[in-house]
C-alpha positions in Angstrom: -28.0 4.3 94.0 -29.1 4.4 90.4 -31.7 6.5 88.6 -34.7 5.0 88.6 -35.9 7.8 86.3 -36.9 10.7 88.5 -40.2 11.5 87.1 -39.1 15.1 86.5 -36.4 14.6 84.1 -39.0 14.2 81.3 -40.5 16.2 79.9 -43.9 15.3 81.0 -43.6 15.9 84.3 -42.2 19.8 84.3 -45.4 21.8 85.8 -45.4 18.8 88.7 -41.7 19.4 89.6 -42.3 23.2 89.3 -45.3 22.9 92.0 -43.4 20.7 94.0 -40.7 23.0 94.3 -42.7 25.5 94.8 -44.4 24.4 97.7 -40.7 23.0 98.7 -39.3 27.0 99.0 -42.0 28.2 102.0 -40.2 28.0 105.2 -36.6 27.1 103.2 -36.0 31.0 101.8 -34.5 34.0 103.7 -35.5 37.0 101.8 -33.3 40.5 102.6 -30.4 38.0 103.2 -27.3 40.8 103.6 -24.6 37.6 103.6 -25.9 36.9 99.8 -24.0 40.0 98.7 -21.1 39.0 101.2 -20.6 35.8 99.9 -19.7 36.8 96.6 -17.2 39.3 97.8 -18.2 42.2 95.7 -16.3 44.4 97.9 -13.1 43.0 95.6 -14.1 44.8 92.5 -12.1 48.1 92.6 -13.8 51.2 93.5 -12.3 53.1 90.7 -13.4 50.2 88.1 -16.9 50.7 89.6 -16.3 54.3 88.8 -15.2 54.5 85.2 -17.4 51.3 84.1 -20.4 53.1 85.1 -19.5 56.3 83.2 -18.3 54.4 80.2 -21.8 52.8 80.3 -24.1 55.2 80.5 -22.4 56.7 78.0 -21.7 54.2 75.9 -25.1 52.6 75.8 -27.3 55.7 76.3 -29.9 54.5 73.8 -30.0 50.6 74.6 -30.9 51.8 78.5 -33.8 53.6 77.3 -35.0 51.4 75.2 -34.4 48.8 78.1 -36.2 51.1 80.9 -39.3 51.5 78.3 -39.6 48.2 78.2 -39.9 48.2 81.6 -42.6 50.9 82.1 -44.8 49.8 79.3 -44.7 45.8 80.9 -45.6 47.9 84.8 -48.7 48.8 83.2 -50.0 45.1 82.8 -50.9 42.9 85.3 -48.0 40.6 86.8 -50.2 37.2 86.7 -50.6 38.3 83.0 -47.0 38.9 82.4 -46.3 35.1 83.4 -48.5 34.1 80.4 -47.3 36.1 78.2 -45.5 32.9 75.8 -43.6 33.7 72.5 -44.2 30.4 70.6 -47.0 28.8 71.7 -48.5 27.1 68.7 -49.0 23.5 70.7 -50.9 25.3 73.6 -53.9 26.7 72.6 -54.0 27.9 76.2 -50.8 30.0 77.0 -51.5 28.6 80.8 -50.6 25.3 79.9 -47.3 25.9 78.9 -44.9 24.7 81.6 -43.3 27.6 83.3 -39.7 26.9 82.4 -41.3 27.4 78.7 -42.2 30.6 79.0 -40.5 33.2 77.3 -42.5 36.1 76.2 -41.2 38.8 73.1 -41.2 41.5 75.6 -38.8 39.3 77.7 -36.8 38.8 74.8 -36.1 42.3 74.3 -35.3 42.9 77.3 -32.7 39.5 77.1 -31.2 41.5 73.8 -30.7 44.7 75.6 -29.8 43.4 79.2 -26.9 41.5 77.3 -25.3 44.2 76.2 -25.3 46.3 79.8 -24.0 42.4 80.7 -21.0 42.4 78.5 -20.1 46.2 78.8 -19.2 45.2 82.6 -18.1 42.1 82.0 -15.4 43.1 79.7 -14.6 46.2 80.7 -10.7 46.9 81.5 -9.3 47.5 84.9 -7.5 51.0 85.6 -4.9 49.1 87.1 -4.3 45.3 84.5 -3.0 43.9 88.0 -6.7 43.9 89.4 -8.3 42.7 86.4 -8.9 39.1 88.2 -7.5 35.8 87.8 -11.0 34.2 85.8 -12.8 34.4 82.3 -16.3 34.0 82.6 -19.3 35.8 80.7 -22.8 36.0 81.0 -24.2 34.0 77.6 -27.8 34.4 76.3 -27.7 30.9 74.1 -29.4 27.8 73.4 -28.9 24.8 76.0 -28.1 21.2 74.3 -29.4 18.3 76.1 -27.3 17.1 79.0 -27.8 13.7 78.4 -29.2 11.5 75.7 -33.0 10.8 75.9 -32.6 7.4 74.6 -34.4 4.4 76.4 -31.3 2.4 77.0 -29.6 5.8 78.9 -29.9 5.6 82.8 -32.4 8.2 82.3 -35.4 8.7 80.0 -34.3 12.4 79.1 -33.1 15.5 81.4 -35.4 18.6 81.0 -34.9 20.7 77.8 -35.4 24.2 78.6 -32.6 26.7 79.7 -32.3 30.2 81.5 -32.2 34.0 80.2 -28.6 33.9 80.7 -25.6 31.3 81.5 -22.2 32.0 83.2 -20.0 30.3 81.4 -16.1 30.1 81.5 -14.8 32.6 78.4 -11.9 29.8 77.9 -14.6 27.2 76.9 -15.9 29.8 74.2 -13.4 30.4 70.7 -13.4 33.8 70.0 -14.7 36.3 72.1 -17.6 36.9 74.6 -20.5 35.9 72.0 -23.5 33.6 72.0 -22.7 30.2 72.2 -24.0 26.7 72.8 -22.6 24.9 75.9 -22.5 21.4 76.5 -25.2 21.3 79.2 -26.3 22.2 82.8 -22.3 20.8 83.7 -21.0 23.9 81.5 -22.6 26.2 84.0 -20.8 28.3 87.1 -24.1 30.5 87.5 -27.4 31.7 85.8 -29.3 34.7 85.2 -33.6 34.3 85.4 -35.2 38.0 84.2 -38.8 39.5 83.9 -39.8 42.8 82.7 -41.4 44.1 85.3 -40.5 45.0 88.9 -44.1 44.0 90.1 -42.6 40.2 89.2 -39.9 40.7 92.3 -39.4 37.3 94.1 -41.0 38.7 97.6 -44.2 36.9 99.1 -46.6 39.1 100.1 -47.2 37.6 103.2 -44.4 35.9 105.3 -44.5 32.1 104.5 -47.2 32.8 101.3 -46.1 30.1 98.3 -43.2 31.4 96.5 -43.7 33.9 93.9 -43.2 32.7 90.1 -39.5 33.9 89.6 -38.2 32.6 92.6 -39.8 29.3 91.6 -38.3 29.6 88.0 -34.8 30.0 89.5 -35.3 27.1 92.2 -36.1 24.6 89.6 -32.8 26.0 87.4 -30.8 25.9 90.5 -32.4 21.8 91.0 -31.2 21.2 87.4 -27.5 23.1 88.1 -26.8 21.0 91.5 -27.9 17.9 89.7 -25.9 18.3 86.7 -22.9 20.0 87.6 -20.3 17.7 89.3 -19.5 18.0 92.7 -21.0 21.8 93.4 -22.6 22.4 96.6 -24.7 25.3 95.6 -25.7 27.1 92.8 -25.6 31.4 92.7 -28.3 33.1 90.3 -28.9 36.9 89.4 -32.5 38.0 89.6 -33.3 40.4 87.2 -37.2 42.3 87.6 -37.6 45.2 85.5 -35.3 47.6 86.9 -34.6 45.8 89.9 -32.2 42.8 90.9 -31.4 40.3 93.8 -29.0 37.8 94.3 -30.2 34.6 95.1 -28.2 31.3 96.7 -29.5 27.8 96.4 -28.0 25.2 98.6 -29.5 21.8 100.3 -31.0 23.5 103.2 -33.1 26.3 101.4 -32.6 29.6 99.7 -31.3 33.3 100.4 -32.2 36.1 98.8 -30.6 39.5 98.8 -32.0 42.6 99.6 -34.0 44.6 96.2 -31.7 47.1 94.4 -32.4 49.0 91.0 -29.9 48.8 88.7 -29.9 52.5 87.9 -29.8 53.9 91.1 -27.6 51.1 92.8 -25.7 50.9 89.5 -22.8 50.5 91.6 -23.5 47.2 93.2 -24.7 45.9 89.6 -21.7 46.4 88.7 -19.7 44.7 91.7 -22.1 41.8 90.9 -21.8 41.2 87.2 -17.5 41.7 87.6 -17.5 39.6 90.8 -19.1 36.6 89.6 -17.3 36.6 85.7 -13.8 38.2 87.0 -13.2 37.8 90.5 -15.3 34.8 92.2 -13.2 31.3 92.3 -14.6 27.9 91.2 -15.1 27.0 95.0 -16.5 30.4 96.0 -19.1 30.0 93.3 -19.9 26.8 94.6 -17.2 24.3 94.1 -17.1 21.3 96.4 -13.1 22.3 97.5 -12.0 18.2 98.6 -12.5 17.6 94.7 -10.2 18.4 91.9 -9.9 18.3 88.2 -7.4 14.9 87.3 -4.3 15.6 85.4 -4.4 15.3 81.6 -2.9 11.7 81.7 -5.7 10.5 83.5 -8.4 12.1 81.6 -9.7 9.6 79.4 -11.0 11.0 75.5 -12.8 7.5 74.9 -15.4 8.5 78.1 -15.7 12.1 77.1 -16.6 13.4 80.7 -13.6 14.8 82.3 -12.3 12.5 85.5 -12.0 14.1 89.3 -9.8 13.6 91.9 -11.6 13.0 95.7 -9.8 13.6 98.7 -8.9 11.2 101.5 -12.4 9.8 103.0 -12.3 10.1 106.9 -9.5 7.9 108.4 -8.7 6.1 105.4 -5.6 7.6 103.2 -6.8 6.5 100.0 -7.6 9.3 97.5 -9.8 8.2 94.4 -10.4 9.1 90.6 -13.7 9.3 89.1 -14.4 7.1 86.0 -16.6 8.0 83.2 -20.2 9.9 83.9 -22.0 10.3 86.9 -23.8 6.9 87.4 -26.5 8.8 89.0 -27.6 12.1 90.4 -30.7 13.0 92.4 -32.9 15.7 90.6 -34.3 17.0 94.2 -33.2 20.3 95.4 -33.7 20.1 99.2 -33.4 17.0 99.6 -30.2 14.2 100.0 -28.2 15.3 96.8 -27.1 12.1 95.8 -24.3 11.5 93.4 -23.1 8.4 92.7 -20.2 7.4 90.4 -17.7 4.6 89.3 -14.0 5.4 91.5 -10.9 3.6 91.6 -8.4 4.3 93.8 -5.7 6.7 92.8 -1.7 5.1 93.8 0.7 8.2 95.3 2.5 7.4 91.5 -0.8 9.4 90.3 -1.9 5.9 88.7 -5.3 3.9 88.8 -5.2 0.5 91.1 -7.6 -1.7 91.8 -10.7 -2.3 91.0 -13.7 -0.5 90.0 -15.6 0.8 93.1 -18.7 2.9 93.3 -18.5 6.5 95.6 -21.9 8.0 96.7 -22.1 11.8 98.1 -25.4 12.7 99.9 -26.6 15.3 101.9 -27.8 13.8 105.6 -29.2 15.4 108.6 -27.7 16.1 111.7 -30.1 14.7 113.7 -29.3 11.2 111.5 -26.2 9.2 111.9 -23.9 8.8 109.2 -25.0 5.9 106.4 -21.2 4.8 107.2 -21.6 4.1 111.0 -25.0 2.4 109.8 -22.6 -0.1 107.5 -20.0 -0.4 110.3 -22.8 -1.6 113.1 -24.1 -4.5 111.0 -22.9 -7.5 112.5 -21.4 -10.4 110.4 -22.1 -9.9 106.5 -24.2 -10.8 104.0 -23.8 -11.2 100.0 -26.3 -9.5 99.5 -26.3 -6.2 101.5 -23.3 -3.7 99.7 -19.8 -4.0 101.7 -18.7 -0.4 102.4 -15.2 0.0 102.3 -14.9 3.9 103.5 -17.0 6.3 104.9 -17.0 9.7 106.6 -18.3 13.1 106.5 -16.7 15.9 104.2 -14.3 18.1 105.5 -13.2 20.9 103.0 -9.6 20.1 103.2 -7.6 17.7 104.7 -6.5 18.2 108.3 -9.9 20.7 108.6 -11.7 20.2 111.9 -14.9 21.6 110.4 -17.1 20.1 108.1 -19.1 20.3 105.1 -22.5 21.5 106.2 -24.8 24.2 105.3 -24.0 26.1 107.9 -19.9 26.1 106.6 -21.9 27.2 103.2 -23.5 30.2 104.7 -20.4 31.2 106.4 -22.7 30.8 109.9 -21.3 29.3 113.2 -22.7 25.8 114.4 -24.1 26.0 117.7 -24.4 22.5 119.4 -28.3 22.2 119.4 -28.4 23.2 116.0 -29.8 21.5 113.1 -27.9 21.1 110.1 -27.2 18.9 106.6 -24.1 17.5 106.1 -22.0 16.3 102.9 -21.4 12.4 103.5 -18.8 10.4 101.4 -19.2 6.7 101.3 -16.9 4.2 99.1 -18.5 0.6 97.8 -17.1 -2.2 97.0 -19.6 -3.8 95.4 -20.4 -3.0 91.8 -23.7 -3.9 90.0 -26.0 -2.4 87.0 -29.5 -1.5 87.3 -32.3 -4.1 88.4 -34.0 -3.1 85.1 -31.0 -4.0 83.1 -31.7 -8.0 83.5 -31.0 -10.3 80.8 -33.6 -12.9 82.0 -36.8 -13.1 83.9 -35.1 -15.5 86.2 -32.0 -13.3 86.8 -34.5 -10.6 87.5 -35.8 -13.2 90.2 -33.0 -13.9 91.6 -31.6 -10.4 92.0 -34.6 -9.9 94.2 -34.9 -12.8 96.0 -30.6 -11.8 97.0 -31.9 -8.3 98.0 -34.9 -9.7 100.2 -33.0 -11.5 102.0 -30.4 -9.3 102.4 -33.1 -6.9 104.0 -34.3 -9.8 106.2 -30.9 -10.2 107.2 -30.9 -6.1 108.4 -34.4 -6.6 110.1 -33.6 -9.4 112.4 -31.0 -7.4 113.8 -33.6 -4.9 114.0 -32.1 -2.3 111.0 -35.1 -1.1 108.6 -33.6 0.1 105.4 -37.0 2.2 104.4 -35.6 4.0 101.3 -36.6 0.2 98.6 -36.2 1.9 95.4 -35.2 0.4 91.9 -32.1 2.7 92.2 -30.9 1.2 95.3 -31.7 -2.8 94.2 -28.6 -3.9 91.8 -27.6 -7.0 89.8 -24.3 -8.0 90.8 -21.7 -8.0 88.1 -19.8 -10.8 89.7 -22.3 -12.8 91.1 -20.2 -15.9 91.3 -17.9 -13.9 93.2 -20.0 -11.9 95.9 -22.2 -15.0 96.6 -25.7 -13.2 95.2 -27.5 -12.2 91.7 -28.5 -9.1 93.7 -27.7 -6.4 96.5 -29.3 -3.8 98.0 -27.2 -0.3 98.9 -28.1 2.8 100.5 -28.6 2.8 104.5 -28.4 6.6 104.8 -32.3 6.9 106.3 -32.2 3.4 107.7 -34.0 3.2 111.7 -32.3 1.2 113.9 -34.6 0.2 116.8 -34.2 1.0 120.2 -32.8 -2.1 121.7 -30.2 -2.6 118.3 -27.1 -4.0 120.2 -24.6 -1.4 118.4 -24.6 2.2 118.5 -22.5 4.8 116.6 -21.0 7.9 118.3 -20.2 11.0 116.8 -17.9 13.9 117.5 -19.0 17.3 115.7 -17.1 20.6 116.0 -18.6 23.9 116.4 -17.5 26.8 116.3 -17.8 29.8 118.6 -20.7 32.4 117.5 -17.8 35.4 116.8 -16.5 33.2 114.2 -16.1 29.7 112.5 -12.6 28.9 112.1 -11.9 26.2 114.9 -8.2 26.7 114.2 -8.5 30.2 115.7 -9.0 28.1 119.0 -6.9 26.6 122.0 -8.8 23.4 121.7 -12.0 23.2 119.8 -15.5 22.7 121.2 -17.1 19.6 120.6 -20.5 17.7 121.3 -21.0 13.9 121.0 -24.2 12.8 120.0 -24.6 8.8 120.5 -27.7 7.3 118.3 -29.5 4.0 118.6 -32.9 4.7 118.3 -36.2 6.1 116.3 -34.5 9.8 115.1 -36.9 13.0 115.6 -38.3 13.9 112.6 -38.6 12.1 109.1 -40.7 9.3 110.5 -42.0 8.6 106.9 -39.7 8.4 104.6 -38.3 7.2 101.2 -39.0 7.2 97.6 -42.2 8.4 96.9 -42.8 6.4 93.5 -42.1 3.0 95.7 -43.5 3.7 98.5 -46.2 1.5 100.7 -49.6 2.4 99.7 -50.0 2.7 103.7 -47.6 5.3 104.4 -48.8 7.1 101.3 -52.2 7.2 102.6 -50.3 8.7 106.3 -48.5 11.3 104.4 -51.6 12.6 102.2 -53.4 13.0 105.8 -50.3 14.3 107.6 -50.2 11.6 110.4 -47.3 10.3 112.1 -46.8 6.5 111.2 -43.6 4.7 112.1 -42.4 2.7 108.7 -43.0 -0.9 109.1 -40.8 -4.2 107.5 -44.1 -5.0 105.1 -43.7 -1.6 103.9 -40.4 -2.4 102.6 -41.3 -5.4 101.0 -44.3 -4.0 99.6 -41.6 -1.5 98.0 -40.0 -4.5 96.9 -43.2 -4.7 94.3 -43.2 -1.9 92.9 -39.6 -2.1 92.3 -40.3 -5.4 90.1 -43.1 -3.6 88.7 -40.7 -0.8 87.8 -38.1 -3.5 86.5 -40.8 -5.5 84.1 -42.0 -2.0 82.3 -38.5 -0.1 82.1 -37.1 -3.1 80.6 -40.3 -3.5 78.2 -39.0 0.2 77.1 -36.3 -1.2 75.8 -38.0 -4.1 73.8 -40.6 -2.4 72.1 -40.1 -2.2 68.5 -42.3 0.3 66.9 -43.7 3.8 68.1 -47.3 2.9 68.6 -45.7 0.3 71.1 -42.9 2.7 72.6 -45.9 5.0 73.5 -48.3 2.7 75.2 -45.5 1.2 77.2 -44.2 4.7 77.9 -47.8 6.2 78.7 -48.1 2.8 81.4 -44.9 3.8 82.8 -45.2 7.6 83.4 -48.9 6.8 84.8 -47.7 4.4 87.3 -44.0 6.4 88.4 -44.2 9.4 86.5 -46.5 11.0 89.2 -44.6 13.8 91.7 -47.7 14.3 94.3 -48.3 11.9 97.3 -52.0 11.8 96.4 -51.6 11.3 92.3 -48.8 8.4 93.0 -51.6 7.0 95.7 -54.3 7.1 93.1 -52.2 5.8 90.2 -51.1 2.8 92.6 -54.9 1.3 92.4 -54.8 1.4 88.4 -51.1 0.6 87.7 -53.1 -2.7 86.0 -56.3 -0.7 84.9 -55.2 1.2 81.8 -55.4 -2.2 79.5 -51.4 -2.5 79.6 -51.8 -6.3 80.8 -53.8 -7.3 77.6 -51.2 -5.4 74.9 -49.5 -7.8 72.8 -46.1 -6.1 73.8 -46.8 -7.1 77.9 -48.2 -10.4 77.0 -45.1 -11.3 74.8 -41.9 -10.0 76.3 -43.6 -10.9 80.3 -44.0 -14.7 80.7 -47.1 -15.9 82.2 -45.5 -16.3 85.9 -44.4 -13.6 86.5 -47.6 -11.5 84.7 -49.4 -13.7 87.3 -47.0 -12.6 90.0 -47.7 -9.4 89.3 -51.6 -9.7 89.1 -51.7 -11.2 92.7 -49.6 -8.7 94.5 -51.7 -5.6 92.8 -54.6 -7.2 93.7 -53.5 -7.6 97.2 -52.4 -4.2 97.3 -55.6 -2.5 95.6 -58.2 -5.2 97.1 -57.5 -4.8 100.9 -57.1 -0.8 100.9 -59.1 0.5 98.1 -61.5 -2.1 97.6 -61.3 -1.2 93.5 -59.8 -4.7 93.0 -58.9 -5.8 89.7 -61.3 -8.2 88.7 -59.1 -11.7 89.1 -60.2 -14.9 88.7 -60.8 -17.9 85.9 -61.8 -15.6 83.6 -58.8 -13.7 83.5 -57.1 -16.1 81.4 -59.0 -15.5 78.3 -57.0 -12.2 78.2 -53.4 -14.0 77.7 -52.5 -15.5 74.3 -51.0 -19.0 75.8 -53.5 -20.4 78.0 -51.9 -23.7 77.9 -49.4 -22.2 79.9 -51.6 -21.6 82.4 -52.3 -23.4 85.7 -55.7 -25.5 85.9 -58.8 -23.8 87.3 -58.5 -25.4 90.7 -55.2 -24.4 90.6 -55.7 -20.8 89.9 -58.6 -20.7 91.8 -56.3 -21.8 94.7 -53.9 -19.1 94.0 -55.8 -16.3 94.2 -58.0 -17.6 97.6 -54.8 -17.9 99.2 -53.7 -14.4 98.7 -57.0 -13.1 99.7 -56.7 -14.5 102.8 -53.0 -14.1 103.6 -52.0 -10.7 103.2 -49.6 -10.2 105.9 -47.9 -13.8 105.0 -46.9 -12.3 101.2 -46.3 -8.7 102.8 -43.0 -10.5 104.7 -40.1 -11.5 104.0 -40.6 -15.3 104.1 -43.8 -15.1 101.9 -42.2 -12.7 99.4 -39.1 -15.0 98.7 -41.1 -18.3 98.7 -43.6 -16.0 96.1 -40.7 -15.1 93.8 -39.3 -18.7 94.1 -42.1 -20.4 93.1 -42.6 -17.9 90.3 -38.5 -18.6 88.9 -39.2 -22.3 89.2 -42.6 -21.9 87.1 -40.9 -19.7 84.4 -38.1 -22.2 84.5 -41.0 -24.9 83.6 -42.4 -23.2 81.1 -38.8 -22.7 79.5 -38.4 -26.4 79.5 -42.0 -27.1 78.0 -41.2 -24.9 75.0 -38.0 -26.1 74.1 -39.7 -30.2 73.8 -42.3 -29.1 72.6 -39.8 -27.1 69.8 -38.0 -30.4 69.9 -41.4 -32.7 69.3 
């Protein structure tokens, strides 16, 4: 529900999420895609305008285009590999290779920005023979500098978003003062479309060989178009203009893959260049460029200049007649490309007066499969409740407009009919109605506690009725902000990939309409065809699953081999670890009070979730304690004693029983914390750690977790109460 800092929105981690999406775009593109050019509707642009704009050009800007197409020759003569290394400033890289991709900007590529711009904005602004068909939007193509989308401050939600930026930005004109110059936008938010170039043609985004890794500009543009979805409010998919030496492409991003145009030159298909460039600045609307069309832009009066992020108005969610306003920022937003899309923000509900009523709510949009029932049927087939589990208080799939039989999927997207036994993704829109703040955003150890002990047994509560949540992240464990109220210090959210078992009492039907294969408006039809799909049961597909950073070293292990492994309930509590883990170290980052301590902390951190690979986040598991972060003064004095030996048990159950590199535990551990009076007596201790080696699958459940935690709140409470009469002595 909450960032738990994706490890890709720092800086540190931009070549891992650039080879993971990499590997992410074989089997997810289309190349030669003929709908690309379709859905932008290029066939709008007047043939006449074509006409005149690309005589006006050519004559206009003789010499830039052959100083632009010399550029081009003289970069065909290298090789393409080279090309990619080719890096402007690289004065902290010694080794032009290990300069992170998005990086990269050679001087030859910059020449080419500087000329390209200019063809750019002789099309762009170009007048229309006829006024009337000039088009009802602004927009130009901008070659500036990107400001940070959000803060990279440790008390932020996040520990940074990525810093680097594309050739080119579409950008509404109307934000700009003045005219079509270079400007600097807000952020990734700013953005309705981007522009990635190379100099040569031999750098085109084709494989060589049909599934072969994705070539380096398509890559480039899938980890732009990652940074667009997740930055830009409420857009569905993200439209960029491939430029390679005298060639171009159109490419589409959305949450089931990529499409890519067919090639075209931009001399000799000037024509379509054209359509392109005045299409996507002139004629393309918000929605058609990717706009999520059940959300509008509030009113003035309810735009609030205190929260400086503007506020949006959601449409009615399934049966319930409620519309809502967004408040403030995106609480959270998933950094993934293919994956669920999560967005997650503060609502309340919007009275038909156009005022706010009620109370603060929290709305979450995610991308689910078809195969997968809705998170919101999952809610609705809980029986009884629990204070600790999140009440949902609406919940439905997206329909594009009200009174729409179709809806939201990437096959509406792609303009494509939905055949029954087809698989899709699907925009899902739940509402909340319990509000909390991060687990890491605890004001005491025992709070901490407590939060987790609420969420446990909240997820015990699940299990016995034979739900397994199997997405435990620290973004989906909260601290209530009324615990007196709800009845728990904690909650846990998200159901959207939980397995119900077999023999689950309740089941969940489902009605979805397809369309015929001649066309996808359901309207067009005397009743429309429908399928219903009733769930209750292990779905196909997705049998490991979760948050890679918190996942069960087990199913780790099962995904680095490839084998099929159901997830299990000790695999969510073992989650339930590494989410405290998580907890104790973000909230350290917060604490620290000089930069020699920010960066050991921060070094910790990144080593132990700032991994993207199944096998780097598997081997970092067995030294999460290794790396000397438990003997730092920092640790040692902002982490009490119970809780650091809390934490030493579990990793050495963890490490001990499937790596055998245990961390070496035992009476003389204590010579490595500053307040061994605090500690237990060496028959105690002893008697701690001989239990743990022997009972494994006791602390791995539910019941040995909560007792583990609770006996760890009662010692910290102790060794409160010890300090204060020995203060008082």
């Amino acid at each position: 529900m909450f960032d738990f800092q994706d490890p890709s929105r720092v800086n540190y981690g931009t070549s891992a999420s650039h080879a993971t999406v990499q590997a992410e775009l074989s089997g997810r593109t289309a190349f030669g895609d003929e709908s690309v050019l379709v859905q932008l509707k290029i066939d709008r642009v007047d043939s006449h305008f074509v006409q005149n704009c690309a005589k006006t050009l050519e004559e206009s800007l003789e010499e830039d285009i052959t100083a632009l197409r010399n550029i081009v020759k003289r970069a065909e003569l290298k090789d393409p590999k080279d090309l990619e290394y080719e890096v402007l400033h690289d004065l902290d890289y010694p080794d032009p290779r290990e300069v992170p991709p998005e990086d990269r900007r050679s001087s030859r590529q910059e020449l080419m920005q500087h000329r390209l711009s200019l063809v750019l904005k002789h099309i762009q602004c170009a007048p229309e023979p006829d006024e009337a068909k000039t088009g009802d939007y602004n927009r130009c193509f901008s070659h500036q500098v990107l400001a940070p989308d959000c803060s990279t401050s440790k008390k932020d939600y996040t520990l940074g978003f990525p810093h680097f930026y594309p050739d080119f930005t579409l950008i509404d004109v109307g934000r700009v003062e003045g005219s079509h110059k270079d400007v600097v936008v807000d952020g990734w938010h700013d953005r309705d479309g981007f522009v990635v170039i190379r100099p040569s043609s031999l750098q085109h985004p084709y494989p060589a060989t049909e599934g072969g890794l994705a070539r380096p500009i398509l890559t480039h543009a899938a980890n732009f178009a990652r940074l667009h979805l997740s930055a830009r409010p409420f857009l569905l998919f993200s439209v960029c203009l491939l430029v390679f030496g005298g060639d171009f492409c159109v490419c589409i991003f959305d949450r089931a893959g990529a499409r890519v145009s067919p090639k075209f030159n931009m001399w000799r298909d000037l024509d379509t260049f054209i359509r392109v460039v005045r299409s996507m600045t002139r004629h393309l609307t918000k929605i058609e460029l990717g706009h999520d069309p059940s959300v509008s832009l509030a009113p003035s009066t309810l735009q609030s200049s205190s929260l400086n992020y503007p506020a949006w108005i959601i449409d009615p969610i399934g049966s319930d007649l409620r519309r809502w306003c967004t408040v403030g920022a995106p609480v959270w937003s998933s950094l993934s490309l293919f994956g669920r899309g999560t967005f997650v923000w503060y609502v309340r509900e919007l009275s038909a007066a156009g005022e706010l009523v009620g109370p603060v709510m929290i709305l979450k949009s995610a991308w689910r499969s078809s195969q997968r029932d809705p998170e919101s049927s999952i809610y609705q087939s809980v029986r009884g409740s629990h204070p600790g589990l999140a009440k949902c208080i609406a919940g439905a799939d997206v329909v594009p407009f009200l009174g729409s039989l179709e809806k939201v999927t990437t096959h509406f997207l792609r303009d494509r009919p939905l055949k029954p036994d087809d698989k899709t993704k699907i925009l899902h829109r739940i509402v909340i109605g319990t509000t909390g703040r991060p687990i890491w955003m605890y004001e005491t150890e025992e709070q901490l506690l407590d939060g987790l002990i609420s969420a446990l047994e909240a997820h015990k509560f699940l299990w016995d009725q034979k739900i397994l949540h199997r997405d435990i992240s620290a973004g989906n464990i909260l601290l209530s902000d009324h615990p007196e109220e709800v009845g728990a210090a904690g909650f846990i959210t998200d159901l959207d990939i939980a397995r119900m078992e077999p023999d689950a009492e309740l089941k969940s039907t489902e009605t979805v309409y397809a369309t015929p294969e001649y066309g996808r408006y359901p309207q067009r039809l005397q009743g429309p065809m429908t399928r219903t799909r009733i769930q209750f049961g292990t779905q196909r597909g997705d049998v490991i699953t979760g948050t890679l950073q918190f996942m069960s070293r087990r199913l780790l292990e099962a995904a680095h081999y490839q084998e099929i492994t159901a997830s299990t309930a000790a695999d969510d509590v073992e989650s339930f670890f590494w989410v405290l883990v998580y907890a104790v170290f973000r909230k350290l980052l917060t604490a620290t009070t000089t930069d020699v301590e920010e960066k050991q902390v921060l070094t910790h951190f990144r080593n132990t979730f700032g991994r993207t690979s199944v096998l780097e986040i598997f081997t970092a598991r067995g030294g999460a304690f290794h790396d000397g972060i438990y003997k730092q003064a920092t640790y040692c004095e902002m982490v009490s004693y119970p809780l650091r030996l809390l934490l030493d048990q579990y990793h050495f159950l963890i490490t001990g029983s499937t790596s055998g590199a245990s961390f070496p535990l035992g009476p003389d551990t204590r010579r490595d914390y500053p307040d061994p009076e605090e500690s237990p007596s060496d028959p105690e201790f002893d008697e701690l750690y001989n239990a743990v080696r022997k009972s494994r699958k006791h602390y791995f459940s539910h019941d040995g977790m909560i007792a583990a935690l609770k006996k760890t709140r009662r010692r910290i409470q102790k060794q409160r109460e010890g300090r204060k009469l020995r203060s008082q002595a």
